[in-house]
C-alpha positions as CSV (number, residue, x, y, z in Angstrom):
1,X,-99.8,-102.1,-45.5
2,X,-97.7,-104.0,-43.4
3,X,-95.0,-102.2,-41.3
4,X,-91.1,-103.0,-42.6
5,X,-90.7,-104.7,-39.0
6,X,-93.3,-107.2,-40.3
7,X,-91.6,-107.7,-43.8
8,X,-88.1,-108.4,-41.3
9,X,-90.3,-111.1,-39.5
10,X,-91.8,-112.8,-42.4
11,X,-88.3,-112.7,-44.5
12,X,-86.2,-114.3,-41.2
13,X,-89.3,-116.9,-41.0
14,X,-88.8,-117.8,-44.4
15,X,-84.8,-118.3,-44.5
16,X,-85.2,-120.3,-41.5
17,X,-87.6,-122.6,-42.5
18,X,-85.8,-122.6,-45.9
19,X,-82.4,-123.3,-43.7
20,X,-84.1,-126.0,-41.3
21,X,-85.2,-128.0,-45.3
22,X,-81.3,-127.6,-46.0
23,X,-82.4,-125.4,-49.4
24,X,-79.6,-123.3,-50.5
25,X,-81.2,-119.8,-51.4
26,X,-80.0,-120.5,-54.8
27,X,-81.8,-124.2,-55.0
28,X,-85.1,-122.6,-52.6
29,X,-85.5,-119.5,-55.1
30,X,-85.4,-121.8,-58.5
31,X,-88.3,-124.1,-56.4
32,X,-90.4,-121.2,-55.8
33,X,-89.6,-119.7,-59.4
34,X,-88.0,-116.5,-58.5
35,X,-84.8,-114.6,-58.8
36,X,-82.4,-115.8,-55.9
37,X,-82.0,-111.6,-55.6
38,X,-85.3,-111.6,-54.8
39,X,-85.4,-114.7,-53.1
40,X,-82.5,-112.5,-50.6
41,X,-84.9,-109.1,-50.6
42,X,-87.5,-111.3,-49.3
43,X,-85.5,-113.1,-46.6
44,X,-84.1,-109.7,-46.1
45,X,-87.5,-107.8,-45.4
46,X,-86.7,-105.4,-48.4
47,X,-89.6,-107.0,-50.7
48,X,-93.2,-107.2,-50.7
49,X,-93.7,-110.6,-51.8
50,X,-97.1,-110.9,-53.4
51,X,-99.6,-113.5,-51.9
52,X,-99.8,-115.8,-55.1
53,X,-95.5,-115.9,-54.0
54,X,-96.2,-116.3,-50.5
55,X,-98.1,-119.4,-51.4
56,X,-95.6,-120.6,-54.0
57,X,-92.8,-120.3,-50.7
58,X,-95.3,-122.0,-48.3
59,X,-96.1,-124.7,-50.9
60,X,-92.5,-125.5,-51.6
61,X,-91.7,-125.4,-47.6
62,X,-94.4,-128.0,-47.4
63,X,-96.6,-126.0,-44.8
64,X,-99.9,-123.9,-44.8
65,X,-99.1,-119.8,-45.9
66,X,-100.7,-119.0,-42.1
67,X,-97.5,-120.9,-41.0
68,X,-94.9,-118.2,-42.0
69,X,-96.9,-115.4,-39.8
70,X,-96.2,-117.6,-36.5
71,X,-93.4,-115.5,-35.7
72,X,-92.2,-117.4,-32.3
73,X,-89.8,-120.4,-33.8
């Protein structure tokens, strides 16, 4: 199991790649078909997004999943 300072990572990776697109949370979460609550646990580090999610987010950032483990941006 990942440690919750990995889930941190991942969620701040996500809502800045979803920031530097210019989704809204609300507009990013209905792309990936989620809650935006969730969408906000996620970016958060609260949730443990399954991998068939983790696709869905890389797939509607328009990068590979590997992508959202680079943690240097």
């Amino acid at each position: 199991m990942l440690n919750n300072n990995t889930y941190k990572k991942l969620g701040a990776k996500i809502a800045y790649l979803r920031k530097s697109k210019r989704y809204s949370q609300e507009k990013f979460a209905e792309k990936v078909d989620i809650s935006e609550i969730y969408m906000g646990q996620i970016e958060r580090g609260e949730a443990n997004p399954t991998l068939e999610k983790l696709i869905a987010i890389a797939n509607a950032l328009g990068i590979e999943i590997r992508e959202l483990f680079t943690f240097t941006f």
